[in-house]
N, C-alpha and C positions, 0 to 999 in steps of 0.2 A: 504494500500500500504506500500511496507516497504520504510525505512530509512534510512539511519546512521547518528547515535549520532555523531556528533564530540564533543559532550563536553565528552566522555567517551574516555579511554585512550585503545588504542590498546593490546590488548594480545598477545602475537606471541605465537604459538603452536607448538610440536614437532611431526613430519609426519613423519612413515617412510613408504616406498615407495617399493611395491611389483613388479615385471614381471611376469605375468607366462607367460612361452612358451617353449615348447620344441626346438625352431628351434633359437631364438636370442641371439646376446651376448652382452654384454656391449655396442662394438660400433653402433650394431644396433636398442639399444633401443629406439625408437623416441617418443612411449609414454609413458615411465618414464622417458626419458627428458622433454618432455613436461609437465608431473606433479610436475619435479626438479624446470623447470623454473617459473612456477605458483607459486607454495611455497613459492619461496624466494624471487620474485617480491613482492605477497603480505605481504610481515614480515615476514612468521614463517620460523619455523628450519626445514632441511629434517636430521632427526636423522640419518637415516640409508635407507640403500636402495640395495636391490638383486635382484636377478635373479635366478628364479626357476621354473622346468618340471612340467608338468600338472600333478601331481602326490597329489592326495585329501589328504592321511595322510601326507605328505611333509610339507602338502601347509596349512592345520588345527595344526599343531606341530609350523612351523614357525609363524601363527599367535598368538596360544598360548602364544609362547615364551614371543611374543612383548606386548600381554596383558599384560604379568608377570614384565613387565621394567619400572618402575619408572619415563623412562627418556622417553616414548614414549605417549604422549596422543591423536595419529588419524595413523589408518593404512591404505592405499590404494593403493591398489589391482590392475594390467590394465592386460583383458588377462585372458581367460580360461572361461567367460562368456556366450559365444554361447551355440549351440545345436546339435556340433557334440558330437560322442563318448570320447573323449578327454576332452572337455570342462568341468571342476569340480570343479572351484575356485567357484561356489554360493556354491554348495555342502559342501565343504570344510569352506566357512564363517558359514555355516547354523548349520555344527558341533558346531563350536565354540560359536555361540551367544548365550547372554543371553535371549536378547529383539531384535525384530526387527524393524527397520525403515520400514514400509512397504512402507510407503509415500514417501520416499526414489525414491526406482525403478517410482511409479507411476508419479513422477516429474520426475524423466529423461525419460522415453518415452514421457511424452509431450512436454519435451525439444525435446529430438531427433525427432518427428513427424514435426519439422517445419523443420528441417533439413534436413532427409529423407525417408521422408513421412512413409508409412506401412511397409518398413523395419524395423523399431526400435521395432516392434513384435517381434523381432529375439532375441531383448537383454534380458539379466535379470541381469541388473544390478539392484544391493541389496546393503542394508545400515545394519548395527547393532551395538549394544554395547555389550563389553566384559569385565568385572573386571575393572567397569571403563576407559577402552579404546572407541572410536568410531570405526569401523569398516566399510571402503567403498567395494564394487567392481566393476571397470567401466569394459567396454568393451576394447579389447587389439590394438582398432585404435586411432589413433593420436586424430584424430577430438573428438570421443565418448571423450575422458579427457579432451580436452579444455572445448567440450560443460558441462560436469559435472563440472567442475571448477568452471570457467567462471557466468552457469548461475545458479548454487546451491552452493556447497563448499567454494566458496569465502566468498559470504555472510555468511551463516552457520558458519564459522570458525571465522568470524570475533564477536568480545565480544558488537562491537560497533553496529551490526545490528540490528534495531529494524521492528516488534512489539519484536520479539525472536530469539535467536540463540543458538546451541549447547554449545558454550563454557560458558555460561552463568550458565548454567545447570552440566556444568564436576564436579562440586565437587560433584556432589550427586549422581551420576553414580550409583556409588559403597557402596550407605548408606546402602544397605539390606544388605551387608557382616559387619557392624558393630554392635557392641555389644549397648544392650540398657539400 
């Protein structure tokens, strides 16, 4: 079962924070609010955070980007996840990754199965690492990011969760890009 250490000292991490959708603006984003307000509730930093069209080279270029920035170590995605013809943000992480979390997506549908029920088929929310970055994608409802937050991400992010957790592991992301 896991834990948190409290004798280990929190880490705060830097998120930056994706939309896709062709149709939302700023004031209508409720789930990259809802990812803003997780963030900062639990410690970390939301570095940066946009809004962008379901457009696959767009959306794999601005990921890039944020792999390449020093100042970013978790990207998350809400939005473009489904299985219409527009839907291309897995496509678009799937470019970019190096390694995938497969186990990722396979804990969030059995999060989301308690939630709503054989609907969460629907999703493919995906996990990966980039140039040492993490890389999420939830789905672009409110709920779907609490529920990835909430009952994976929080812990995950946090340095204090045991038996493991992601950040514990960030400095080695990137050891195969180092010289030996």
């Amino acid at each position: 079962m896991s834990t948190l250490d409290q004798t280990k000292e929190f880490i705060p991490v830097r998120i930056a924070v994706l939309t896709v959708s062709d149709t939302r603006s700023a004031s209508e984003d409720k789930s990259g609010d809802v990812l803003v307000q997780r963030i900062e509730a639990a410690g970390h930093v939301v570095a940066t955070r946009h809004i962008m069209p379901d457009e696959r080279a767009l959306i794999a270029d601005q990921l890039r980007s944020w792999c390449a920035d020093g100042e970013i170590d978790v990207v998350i995605s809400t939005g473009g996840t489904g299985l219409t013809g527009r839907d291309v943000t897995v496509e678009a992480h799937r470019d970019v990754y190096e390694k995938e979390i497969a186990a990722f997506g396979t804990v969030f549908t059995i999060v989301s199965m308690d939630k709503i029920g054989t609907s969460a088929v629907q999703s493919r929310a995906t996990g990966g690492v980039a140039n040492g970055t993490y890389l999420f994608a939830l789905p672009g409802s409110p709920g779907a990011c609490k529920d990835a937050w909430d009952a994976i991400l929080v812990k995950q992010l946090d340095y204090r969760h045991r038996p493991c957790n992601f950040v514990e592991i960030m400095p080695r992301l990137d050891e195969h890009q180092r010289r030996k």
